[in-house]
C-alpha positions in Angstrom: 0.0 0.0 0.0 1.6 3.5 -1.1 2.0 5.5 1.7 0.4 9.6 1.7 3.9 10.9 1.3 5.1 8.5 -1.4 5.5 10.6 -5.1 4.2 7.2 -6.7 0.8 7.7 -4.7 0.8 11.3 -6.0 1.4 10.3 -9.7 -1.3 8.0 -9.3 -4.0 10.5 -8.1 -2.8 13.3 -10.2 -3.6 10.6 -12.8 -7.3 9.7 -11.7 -8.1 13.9 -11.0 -7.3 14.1 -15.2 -8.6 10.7 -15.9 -5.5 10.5 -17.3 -4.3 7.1 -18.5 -1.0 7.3 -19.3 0.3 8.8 -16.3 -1.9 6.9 -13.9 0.1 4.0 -16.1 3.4 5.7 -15.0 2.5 5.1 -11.4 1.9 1.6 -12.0 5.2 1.1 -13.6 7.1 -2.3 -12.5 10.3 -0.5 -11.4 7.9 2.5 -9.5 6.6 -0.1 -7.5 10.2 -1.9 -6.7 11.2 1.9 -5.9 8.7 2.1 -3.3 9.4 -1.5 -1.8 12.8 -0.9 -1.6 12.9 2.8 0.1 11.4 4.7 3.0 9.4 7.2 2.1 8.2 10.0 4.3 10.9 12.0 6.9 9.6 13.2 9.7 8.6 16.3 8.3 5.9 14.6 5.7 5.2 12.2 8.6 3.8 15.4 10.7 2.7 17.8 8.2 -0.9 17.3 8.9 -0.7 18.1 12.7 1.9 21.5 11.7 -1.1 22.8 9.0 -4.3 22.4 11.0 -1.9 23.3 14.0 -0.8 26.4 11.8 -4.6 26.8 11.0 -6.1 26.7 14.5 -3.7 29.3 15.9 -3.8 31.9 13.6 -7.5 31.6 13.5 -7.9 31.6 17.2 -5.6 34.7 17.8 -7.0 36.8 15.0 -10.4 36.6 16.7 -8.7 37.6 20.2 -7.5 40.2 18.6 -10.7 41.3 16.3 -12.9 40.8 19.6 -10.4 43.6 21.0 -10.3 45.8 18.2 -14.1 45.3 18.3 -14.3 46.7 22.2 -11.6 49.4 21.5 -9.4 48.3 24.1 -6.1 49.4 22.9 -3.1 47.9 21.6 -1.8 46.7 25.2 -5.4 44.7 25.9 -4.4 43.0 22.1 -0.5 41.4 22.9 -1.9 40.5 26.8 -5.1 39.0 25.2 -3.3 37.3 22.2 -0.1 36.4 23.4 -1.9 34.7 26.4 -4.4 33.1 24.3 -1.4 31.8 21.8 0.9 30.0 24.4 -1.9 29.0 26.6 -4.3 27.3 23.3 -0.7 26.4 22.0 0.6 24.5 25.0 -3.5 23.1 25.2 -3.5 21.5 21.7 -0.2 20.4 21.9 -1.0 18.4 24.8 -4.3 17.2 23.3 -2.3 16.2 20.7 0.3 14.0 22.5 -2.3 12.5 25.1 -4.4 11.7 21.5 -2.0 9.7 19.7 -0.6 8.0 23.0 -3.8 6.6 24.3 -4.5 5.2 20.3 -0.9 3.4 20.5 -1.5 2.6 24.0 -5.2 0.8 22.4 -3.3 -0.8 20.1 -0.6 -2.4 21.7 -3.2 -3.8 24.1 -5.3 -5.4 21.7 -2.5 -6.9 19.9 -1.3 -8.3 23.1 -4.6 -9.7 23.8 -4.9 -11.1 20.0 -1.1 -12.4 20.6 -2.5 -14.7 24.1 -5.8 -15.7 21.6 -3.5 -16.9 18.8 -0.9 -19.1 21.1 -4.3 -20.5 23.6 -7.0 -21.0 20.4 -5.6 -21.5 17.4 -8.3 -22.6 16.1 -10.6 -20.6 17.0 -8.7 -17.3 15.3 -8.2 -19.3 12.3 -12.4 -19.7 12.0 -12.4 -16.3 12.7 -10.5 -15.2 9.6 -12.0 -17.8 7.6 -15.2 -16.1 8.2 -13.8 -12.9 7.7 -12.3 -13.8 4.2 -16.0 -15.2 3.1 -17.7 -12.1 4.2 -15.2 -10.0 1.9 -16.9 -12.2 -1.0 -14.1 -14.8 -1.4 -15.1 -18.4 -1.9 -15.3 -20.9 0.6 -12.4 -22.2 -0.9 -10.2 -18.9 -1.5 -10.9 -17.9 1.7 -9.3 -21.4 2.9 -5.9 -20.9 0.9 -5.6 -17.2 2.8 -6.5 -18.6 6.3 -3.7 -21.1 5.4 -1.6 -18.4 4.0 -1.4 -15.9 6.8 -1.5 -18.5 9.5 1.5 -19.6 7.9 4.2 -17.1 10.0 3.5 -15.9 13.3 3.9 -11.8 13.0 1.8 -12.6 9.7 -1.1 -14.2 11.4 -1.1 -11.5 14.2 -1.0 -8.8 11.5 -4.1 -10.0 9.7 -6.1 -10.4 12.5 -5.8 -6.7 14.1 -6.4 -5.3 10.5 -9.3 -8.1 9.1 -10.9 -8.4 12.6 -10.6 -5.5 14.8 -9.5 -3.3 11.3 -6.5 -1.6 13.5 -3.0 0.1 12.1 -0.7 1.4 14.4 0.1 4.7 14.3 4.3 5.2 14.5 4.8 8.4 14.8 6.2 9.9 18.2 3.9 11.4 20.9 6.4 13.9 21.8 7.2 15.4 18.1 3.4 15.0 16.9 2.5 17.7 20.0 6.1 19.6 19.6 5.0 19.7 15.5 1.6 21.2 16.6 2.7 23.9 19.1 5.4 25.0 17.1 3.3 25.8 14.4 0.5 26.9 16.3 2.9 29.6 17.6 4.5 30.4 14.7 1.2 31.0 12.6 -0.5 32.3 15.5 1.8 35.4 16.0 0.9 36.4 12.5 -1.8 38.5 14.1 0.2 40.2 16.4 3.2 41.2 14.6 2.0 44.5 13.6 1.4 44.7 17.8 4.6 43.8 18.4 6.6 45.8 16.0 4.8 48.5 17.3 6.6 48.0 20.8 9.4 49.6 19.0 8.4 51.6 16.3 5.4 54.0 16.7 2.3 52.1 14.3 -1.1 54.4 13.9 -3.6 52.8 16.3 -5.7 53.2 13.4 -3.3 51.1 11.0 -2.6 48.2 13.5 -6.0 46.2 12.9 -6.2 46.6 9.5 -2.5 46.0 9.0 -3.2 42.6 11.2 -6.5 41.7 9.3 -4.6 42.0 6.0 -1.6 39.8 7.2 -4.2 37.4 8.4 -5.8 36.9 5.5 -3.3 36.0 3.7 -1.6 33.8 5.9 -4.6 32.0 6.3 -5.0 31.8 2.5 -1.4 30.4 2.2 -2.1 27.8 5.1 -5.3 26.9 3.4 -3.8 26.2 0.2 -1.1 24.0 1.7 -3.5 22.1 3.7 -3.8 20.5 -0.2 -0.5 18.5 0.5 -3.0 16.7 2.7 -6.3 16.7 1.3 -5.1 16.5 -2.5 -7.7 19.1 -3.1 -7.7 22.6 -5.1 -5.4 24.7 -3.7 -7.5 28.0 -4.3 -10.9 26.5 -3.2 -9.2 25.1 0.1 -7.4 28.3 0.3 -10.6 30.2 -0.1 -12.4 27.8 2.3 -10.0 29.0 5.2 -10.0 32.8 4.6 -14.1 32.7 4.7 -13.7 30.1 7.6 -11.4 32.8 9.6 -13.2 36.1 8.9 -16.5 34.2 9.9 -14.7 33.6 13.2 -13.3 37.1 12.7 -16.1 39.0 11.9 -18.3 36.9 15.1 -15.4 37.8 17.7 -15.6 41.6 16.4 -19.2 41.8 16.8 -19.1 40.4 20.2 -16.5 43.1 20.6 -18.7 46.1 20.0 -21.7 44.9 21.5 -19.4 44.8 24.9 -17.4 48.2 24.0 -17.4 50.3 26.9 -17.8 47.2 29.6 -13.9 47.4 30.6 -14.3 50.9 31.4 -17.4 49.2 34.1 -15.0 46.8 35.9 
């Protein structure tokens, strides 16, 4: 099975999007297919990529709506960093966590099962082996093909295990690591969630109109959120432009509710 980061994959569905035969052809190619048995595809980057977009996505999204709820209220450039910067580490370090305890408990699922599968295997054989045979016949093979598989991948231990945590229980293990799958999405939660604020932040040391902050932060926004939408594609396989379109609306919705919430409590700080 080709993996999401293997370029034979993306030949292949490049191909089928064209209904183009002769490059779909090209992915099918005998020595593609040795390519991809022989190598490991993926680094770690590709291997976290989702997690660093929709991480990326989530924090600029969540940050430009702490800051358009305070540009809504008219509570100054000071209320925006303290607001957004907390909101950024704190959502950051939340998701991130999310993230880790996520993945961890799915591995720790896993490995548990297979354990249990491993004790069913060595105490009835017999038993696991009727329970792929019915497995096979409910896929549609004959009574008879389903008999040469069950022989088949009973055959080797690891083999036999394998098949019955993906045919019965329909479980693959999920390798990546905890730790970098929730250091992948704070990283780029942070790093896409200060988009927002820069204009806030340079204005620490430079002197920025308070009238050309927001829309100097909306603008930046918008298109980082354009950008991140597009390259949320390497994982979907969609339209870059509709997906990048999708997240702009999908922000200045969030936006534009955040801002209104904003005026309709303007004047409230002044209260407290």
């Amino acid at each position: 099975m080709a993996r999401k980061s293997d370029p034979r994959l993306k030949l292949a569905q490049e191909g089928f999007a064209k209904r183009d035969k002769s490059t779909a052809a090209a992915a099918h190619a005998p020595e593609k297919i040795a390519d991809m048995a022989r190598e490991e595809h993926g680094g770690t980057a590709s291997q976290y990529l989702g997690e660093m977009v929709y991480g990326g996505l989530d924090g600029i999204i969540t940050t430009f709506a702490v800051v358009s709820g305070v540009a809504g209220a008219d509570l100054g450039a000071g209320v925006v960093l303290i607001l957004g910067l907390a909101n950024l580490f704190a959502d950051g370090f939340s998701m991130a966590t999310g993230a880790y305890l996520s993945l961890r408990s799915e591995q720790e699922y896993y490995d548990k099962e297979r354990e249990r599968e491993q004790w069913e295997i060595e105490h009835f054989p017999e038993g696991e082996r009727t329970e792929l045979l019915v497995l096979y016949r409910e896929q549609g093979y004959s009574e008879e093909e389903a008999q040469q598989m069950v022989a088949i991948k009973t055959r080797e231990p690891k083999r036999w295990l394998d098949a019955m945590m993906l045919e019965e229980l329909e479980l693959l293990r999920d390798d990546r690591v905890p730790l970098l799958n929730a250091l992948a999405t704070f990283v780029a939660f942070i790093v896409a969630g200060s988009v927002p604020l820069l204009v806030y932040l340079l204005g620490l040391v430079v002197t920025i109109p308070p009238q050309a902050a927001f829309p100097t932060s909306l603008i930046l926004s918008a298109v980082a959120l354009f950008v991140l939408g597009a390259a949320k594609v390497l994982v979907t396989r969609r339209n870059p432009w509709r997906s990048g379109l999708e997240m702009l609306l999908v922000g200045a919705l969030a936006a534009g509710v955040a801002y209104g919430v904003g005026v309709l409590l303007r004047g409230l700080g002044t209260h407290v």
